[in-house]
C-alpha positions in Angstrom: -91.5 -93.8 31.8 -91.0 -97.1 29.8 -87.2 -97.8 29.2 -87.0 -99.9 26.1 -84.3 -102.1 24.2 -85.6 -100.7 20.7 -87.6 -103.7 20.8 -91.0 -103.6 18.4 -93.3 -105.2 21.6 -92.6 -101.8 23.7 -94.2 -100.0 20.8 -97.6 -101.8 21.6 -97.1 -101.6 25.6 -96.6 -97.4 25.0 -99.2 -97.4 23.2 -101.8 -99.1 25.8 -100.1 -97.2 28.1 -101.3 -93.9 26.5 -105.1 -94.8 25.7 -105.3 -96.1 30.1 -103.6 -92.5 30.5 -106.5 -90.8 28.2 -109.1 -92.9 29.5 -108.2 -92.1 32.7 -108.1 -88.1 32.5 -111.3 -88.2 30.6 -112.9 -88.6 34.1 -111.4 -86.5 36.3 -114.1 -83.2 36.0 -116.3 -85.7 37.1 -114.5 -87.3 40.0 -113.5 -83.9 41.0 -116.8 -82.7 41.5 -118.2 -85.5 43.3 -115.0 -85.4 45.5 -116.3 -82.0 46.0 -119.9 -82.8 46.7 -119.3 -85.3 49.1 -122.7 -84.7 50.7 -125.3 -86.8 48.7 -127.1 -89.9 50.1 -125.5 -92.1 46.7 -123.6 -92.0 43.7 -127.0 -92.1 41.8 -128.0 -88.7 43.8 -124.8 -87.1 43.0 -125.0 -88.4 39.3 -128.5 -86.9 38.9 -127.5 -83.8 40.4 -124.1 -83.5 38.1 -126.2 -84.0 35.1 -128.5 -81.5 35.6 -126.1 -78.9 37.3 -123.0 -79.6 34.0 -125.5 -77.6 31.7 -126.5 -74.6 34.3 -122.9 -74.4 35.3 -121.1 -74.0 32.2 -124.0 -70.9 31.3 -122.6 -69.2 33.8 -118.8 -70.1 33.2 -117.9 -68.2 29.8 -114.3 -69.0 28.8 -113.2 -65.7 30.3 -109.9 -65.5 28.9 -110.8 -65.5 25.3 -112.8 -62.3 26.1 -112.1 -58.4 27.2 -113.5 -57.5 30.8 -115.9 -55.7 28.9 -117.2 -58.4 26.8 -117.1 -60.4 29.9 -119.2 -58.1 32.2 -121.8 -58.0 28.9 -122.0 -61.2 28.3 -122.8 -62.5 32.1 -125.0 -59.7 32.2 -126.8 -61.6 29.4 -126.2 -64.4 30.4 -127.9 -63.7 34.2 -130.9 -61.7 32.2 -131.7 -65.4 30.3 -131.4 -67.2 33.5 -133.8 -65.0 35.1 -136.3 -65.6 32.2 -135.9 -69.1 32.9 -136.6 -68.9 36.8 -139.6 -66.8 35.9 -140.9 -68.9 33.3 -140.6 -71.8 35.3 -142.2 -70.5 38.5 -145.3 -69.5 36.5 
């Protein structure tokens, strides 16, 4: 909280206040899972691993509650049917 005089200066200070504040949140999914996976040998390990694991983790994270359980049990059952194409495929 800024207390303020009604001067014109705290308009700029609230304001730089704001974009550190949404800078700041931008990161946290990121520093929460590397928090989480607290188990690699560096930050570039963990960074390489997070970049690869963002894309495979969000196929199998639909935004459940914009959907009916139904839709939900279809769609992962989809969803697990493509990722098995892609181990197979891969494997070969």
């Amino acid at each position: 909280m800024i207390v303020t005089d009604r001067l014109a200066s705290y308009q700029v200070a609230a304001r730089a206040r704001y974009l550190n504040n949404r800078a700041e949140n931008s990161h946290q999914p990121t520093g929460v899972r590397e928090r989480v996976m607290k188990r690699f040998a560096s930050p570039g390990q963990a960074q390489r691993f997070l970049f690869a694991f963002g894309s495979i983790r969000e196929h199998f994270r639909p935004r459940r509650h914009l959907i009916s359980a139904p839709e939900w049990r279809t769609e992962m059952t989809n969803r697990f049917a493509v990722w098995n194409q892609i181990i197979t495929a891969a494997a070969a």
